[in-house]
N, C-alpha and C positions, 0 to 999 in steps of 0.2 A: 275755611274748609269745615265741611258740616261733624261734629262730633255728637256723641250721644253715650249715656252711663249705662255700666255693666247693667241695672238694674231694670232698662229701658229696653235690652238687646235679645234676639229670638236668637238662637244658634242650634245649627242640625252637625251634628255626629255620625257619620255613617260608622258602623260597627263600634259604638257607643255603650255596650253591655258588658264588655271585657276589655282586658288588657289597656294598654293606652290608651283606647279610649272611653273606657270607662275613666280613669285619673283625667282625662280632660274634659268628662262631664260633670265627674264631681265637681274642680277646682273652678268652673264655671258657675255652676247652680250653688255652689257656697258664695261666689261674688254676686249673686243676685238676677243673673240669667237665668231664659227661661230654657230648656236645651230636650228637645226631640231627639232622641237615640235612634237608631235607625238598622236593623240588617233581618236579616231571616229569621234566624230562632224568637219567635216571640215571646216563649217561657222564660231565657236570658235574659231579654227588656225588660220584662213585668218585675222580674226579681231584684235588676240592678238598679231599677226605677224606684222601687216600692225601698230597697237599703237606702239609694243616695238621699229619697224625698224625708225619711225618717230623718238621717242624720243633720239635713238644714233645715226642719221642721217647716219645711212646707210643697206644698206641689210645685216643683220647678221641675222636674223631669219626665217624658210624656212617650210611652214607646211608640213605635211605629213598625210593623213586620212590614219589612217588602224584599225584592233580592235587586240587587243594583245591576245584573247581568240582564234586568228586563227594561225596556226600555219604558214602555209603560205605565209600569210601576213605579219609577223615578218622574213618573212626569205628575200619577196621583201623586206620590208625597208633597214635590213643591206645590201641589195644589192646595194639600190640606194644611198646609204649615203656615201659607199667604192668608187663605180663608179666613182659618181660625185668631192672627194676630197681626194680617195686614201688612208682615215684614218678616224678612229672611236675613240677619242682620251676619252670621258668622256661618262658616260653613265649613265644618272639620274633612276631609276626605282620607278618610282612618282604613275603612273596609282593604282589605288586600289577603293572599293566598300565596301560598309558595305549593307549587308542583316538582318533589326533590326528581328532576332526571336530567341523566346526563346531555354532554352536547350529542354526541353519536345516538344515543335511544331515544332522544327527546321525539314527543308523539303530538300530532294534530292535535286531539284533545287536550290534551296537558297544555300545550300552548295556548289552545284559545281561550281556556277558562281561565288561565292568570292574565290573559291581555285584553278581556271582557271584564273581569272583576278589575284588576288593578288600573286599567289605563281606558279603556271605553266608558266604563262607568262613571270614570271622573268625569271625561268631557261633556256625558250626555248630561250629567248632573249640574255641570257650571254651568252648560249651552242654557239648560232651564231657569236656572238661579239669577240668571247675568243683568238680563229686564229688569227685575225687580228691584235688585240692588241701583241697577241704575235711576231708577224710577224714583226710589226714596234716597238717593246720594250719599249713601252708606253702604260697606260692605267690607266685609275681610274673609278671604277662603285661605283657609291652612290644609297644608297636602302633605302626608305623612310619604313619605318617600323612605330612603333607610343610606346607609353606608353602600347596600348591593344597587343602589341609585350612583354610587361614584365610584365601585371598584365591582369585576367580574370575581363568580365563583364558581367554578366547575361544576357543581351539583346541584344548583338550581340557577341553569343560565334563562329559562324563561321568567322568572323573577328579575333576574339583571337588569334585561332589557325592558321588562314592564317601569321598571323602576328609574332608570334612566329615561325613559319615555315620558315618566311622570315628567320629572324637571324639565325635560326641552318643552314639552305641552305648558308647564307652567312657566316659561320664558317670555312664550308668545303670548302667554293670556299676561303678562306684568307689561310687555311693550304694550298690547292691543288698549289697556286700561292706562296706561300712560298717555297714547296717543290721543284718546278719545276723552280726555281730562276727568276719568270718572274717579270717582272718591272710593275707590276700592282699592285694597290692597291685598301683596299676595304674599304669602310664608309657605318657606320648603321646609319640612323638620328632616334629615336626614343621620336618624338614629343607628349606632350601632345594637350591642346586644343590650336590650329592655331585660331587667328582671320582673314578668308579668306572674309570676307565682309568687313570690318572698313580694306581696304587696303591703302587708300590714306596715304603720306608719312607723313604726320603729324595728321592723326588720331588718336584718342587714344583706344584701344583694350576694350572690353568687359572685366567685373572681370571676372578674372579666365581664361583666353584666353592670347597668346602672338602676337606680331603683326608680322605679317607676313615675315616685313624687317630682324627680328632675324632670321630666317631661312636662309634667301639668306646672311647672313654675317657670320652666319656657314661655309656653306658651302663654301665660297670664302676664309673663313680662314684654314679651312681642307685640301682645293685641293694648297694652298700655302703654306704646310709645305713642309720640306724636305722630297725628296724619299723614304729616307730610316726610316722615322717616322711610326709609327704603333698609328691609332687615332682609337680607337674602339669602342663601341656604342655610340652615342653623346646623351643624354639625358637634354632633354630640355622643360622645361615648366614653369606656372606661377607660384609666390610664394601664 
């Protein structure tokens, strides 16, 4: 089974400038990947590009403004990402939104914008990615899902199901690549509470919070097993 070195790897980030996933673009472009950030605020990219590329001393991180609720504009990115280095090798699906309303008030709007950002966006994202990976017989997509991916909470039940959505969507895409013998693999990260402010590396997290660095050392331990490993929902939170 075809393998290939962090240093060798293109990975996209969708909402790559903060929180999580900014810690998994860092811990990536510190292993020697090249890693395109990805979401709407383009001043965010420039800034968390311009910090991470400084601290590994060299241009591994490369922004990209688009909004993943367009369909279009997901279909530019994996254009520009193919063009520019021929391969789409990791594929973080970070971006996501919580609309806090209740089940009784919950509104059209509110629902369709967490189930366009968190759950449409995936699909239309991997639908575009899938070729390619196929094409070059490599590929790992990680889909940040959360704990409200395996238990409901009354205050933001359109998050719940966007989130749970996530996983079932990512069931069907592990049998679909199973079945079709393609060298792709798939990881659910399903985090409780992130501590996305106490980031610095010797801070200490919030009770009941985990610090953010456990996330990026997931994930560099998932995408470092063997090929032919099957690593399936990673569940992770405070004690």
């Amino acid at each position: 089974m075809k393998t290939k070195p962090f240093i060798d790897q293109i990975a996209l980030v969708t909402g790559g400038g903060t929180g999580i996933g900014r810690a998994f673009t860092e811990v990536l472009s510190i292993h020697g990947v090249n890693v395109v950030i990805a979401s709407r605020r383009k001043e965010v990219l420039e800034h968390a590009a311009r910090e991470i590329n400084e601290l590994v001393g060299w241009e591994r991180v490369f922004p990209y403004a688009f909004d993943i609720q367009d369909q279009s504009q997901i279909g530019a990115l994996v254009n520009y990402v193919i063009e520019r280095w021929q391969s789409l090798d990791v594929v973080v699906n970070n971006s996501g939104l919580a609309v806090p309303e209740t089940v009784d008030e919950i509104t059209d709007d509110g629902w369709d914008k967490v189930m366009d950002t968190n759950l449409r966006g995936v699909m239309q994202l991997v639908r575009a990615v899938l070729p390619h990976m196929i094409m070059n017989d490599f590929g790992d997509i990680v889909n940040v899902s959360s704990q409200a991916g395996k238990h409901g909470y009354a205050d933001v039940p359109s998050y719940c199901a966007s989130k749970f959505g996530l996983l079932g969507y990512a069931e069907a895409l592990r049998d679909h690549v199973r079945k079709t013998g393609a060298n792709i693999r798939v990881f659910n990260f399903c985090p409780g509470l992130v501590d996305v402010e106490n980031s610095a590396s010797d801070a200490r997290p919030r009770p009941g919070f985990i610090h953010v660095s456990n996330m990026a050392r997931t994930l560099m331990y998932a995408l470092s097993l063997d090929r032919e490993v099957v690593l399936e929902d990673i569940n992770i939170y405070a004690r």
